[in-house]
C-alpha positions as CSV (number, residue, x, y, z in Angstrom):
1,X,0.0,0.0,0.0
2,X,1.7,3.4,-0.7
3,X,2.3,6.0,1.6
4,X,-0.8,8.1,0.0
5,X,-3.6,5.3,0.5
6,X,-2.3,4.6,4.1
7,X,-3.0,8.4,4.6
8,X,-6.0,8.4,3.2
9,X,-6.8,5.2,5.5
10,X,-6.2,6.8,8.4
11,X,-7.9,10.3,7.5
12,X,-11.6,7.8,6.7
13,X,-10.5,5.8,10.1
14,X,-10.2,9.0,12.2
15,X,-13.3,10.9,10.7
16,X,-15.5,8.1,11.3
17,X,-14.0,8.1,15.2
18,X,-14.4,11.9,15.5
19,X,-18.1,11.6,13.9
20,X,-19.3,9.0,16.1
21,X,-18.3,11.1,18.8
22,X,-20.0,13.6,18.2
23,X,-23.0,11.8,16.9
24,X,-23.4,10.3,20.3
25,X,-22.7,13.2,22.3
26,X,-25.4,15.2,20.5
27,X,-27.7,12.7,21.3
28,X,-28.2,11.5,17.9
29,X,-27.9,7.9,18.2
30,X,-31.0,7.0,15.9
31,X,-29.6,9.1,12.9
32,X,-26.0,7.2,13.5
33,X,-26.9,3.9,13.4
34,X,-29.4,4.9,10.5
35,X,-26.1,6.8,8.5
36,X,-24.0,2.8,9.9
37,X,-26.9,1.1,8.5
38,X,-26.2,2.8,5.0
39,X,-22.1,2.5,5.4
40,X,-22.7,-1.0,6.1
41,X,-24.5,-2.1,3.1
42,X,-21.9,0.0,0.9
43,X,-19.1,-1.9,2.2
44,X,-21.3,-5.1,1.7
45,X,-21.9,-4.5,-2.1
46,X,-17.8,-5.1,-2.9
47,X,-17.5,-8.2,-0.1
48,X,-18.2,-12.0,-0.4
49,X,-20.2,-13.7,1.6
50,X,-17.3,-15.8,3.0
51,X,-15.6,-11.6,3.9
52,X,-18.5,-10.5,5.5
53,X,-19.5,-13.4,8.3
54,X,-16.1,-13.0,9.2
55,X,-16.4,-9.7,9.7
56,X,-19.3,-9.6,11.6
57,X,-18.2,-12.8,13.9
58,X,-14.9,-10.6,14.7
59,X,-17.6,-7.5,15.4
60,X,-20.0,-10.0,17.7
61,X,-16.7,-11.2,19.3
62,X,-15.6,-7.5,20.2
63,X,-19.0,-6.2,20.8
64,X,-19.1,-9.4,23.7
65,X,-16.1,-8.3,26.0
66,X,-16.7,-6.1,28.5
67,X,-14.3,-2.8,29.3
68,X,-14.8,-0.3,31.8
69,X,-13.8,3.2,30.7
70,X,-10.4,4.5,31.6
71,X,-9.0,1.3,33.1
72,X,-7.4,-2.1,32.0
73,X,-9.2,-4.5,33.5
């Protein structure tokens, strides 16, 4: 990957941190997971089957553990 895609990687990977943030502390959790709902069936269209329940177990498998904010444990 050259040095301009990983930039461009990381640019998508922080704005979607930064707008989930602010999604959520706006209180507009029903428009986010309505605007995830449409990012997830674009990301869907170039995946195979196979690709996408891997995915989603990894997602169900991080979604399961439980972390309490600002420690390690």
């Amino acid at each position: 990957m050259y040095e301009r895609e990983k930039r461009e990687v990381l640019e998508n990977s922080l704005y979607e941190i930064l707008y989930a943030q602010k999604m959520i502390q706006s209180e507009r959790v029903d428009e986010y997971l309505y605007y995830l709902e449409l990012m997830g069936e674009k990301c869907r269209n170039g995946m195979t089957n196979d690709e996408i329940d891997a995915v989603t177990k990894r997602a169900e498998n991080a979604a399961s553990k439980r972390v309490r904010y600002g420690t390690n444990s």
